[in-house]
C-alpha positions as CSV (number, residue, x, y, z in Angstrom):
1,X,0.0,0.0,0.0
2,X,1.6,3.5,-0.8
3,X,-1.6,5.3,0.7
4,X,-0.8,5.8,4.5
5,X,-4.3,6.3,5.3
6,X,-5.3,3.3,4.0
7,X,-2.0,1.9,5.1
8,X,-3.2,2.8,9.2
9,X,-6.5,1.5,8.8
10,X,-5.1,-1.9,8.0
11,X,-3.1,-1.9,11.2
12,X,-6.3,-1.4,13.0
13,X,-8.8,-3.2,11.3
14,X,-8.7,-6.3,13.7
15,X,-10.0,-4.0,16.3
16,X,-12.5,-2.6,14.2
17,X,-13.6,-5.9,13.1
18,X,-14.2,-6.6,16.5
19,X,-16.3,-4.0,17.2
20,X,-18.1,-2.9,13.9
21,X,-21.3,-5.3,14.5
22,X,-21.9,-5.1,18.1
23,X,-21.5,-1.8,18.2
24,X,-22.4,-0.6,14.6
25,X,-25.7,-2.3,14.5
26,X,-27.0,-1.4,17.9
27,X,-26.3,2.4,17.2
28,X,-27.4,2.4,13.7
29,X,-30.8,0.8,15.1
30,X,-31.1,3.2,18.3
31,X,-30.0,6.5,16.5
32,X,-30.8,6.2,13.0
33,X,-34.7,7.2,13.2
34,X,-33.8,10.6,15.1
35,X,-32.2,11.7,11.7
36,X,-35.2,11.7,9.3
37,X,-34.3,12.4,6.1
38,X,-30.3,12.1,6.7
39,X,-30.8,8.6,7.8
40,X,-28.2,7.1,5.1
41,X,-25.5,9.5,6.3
42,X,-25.8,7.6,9.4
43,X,-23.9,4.7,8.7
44,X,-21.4,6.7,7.1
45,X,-20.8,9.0,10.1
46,X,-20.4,5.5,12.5
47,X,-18.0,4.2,9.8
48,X,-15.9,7.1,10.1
49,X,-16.2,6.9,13.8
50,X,-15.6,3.4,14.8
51,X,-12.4,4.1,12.6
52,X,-11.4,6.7,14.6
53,X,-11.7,4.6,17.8
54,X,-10.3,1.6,16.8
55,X,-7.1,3.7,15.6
56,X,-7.0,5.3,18.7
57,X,-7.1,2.0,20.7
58,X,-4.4,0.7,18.3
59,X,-2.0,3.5,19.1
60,X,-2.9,4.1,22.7
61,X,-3.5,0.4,24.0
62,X,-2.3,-1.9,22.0
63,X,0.7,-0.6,20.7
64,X,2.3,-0.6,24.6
65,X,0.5,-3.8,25.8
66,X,2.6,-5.6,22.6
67,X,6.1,-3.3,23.7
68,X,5.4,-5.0,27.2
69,X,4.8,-8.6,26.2
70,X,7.5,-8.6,23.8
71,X,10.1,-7.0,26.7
72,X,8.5,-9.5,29.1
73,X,8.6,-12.5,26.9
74,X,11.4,-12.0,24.3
């Protein structure tokens, strides 16, 4: 991939695959009906979010509990 955007989403995706459904669904059922007429920017919107916080948990949590095991175990 030569498109770092692309490129960090990839390093993160497992995360997001983890949450997308769970997460995803529920909102999209909850939330979507309070934006009538803009309904189908909804799931837009939650994509561009659950990115955001699956990137976030990939730098922030992830990233230092795999420097610790590898110090601890390596």
């Amino acid at each position: 991939f030569t498109n770092r955007y692309l490129l960090k989403i990839g390093v993160c995706s497992y995360f997001l695959y983890l949450i997308h459904e769970v997460i995803g669904v529920l909102l999209i059922n909850k939330l979507a009906s309070y934006l009538k007429g803009l309904d189908f920017l909804f799931p837009l919107l939650l994509i561009i979010i659950l990115i955001a916080v699956s990137y976030l948990y990939t730098l922030k949590i992830e990233k230092r509990v795999d420097k610790f095991l590898r110090n601890e175990f390596i």
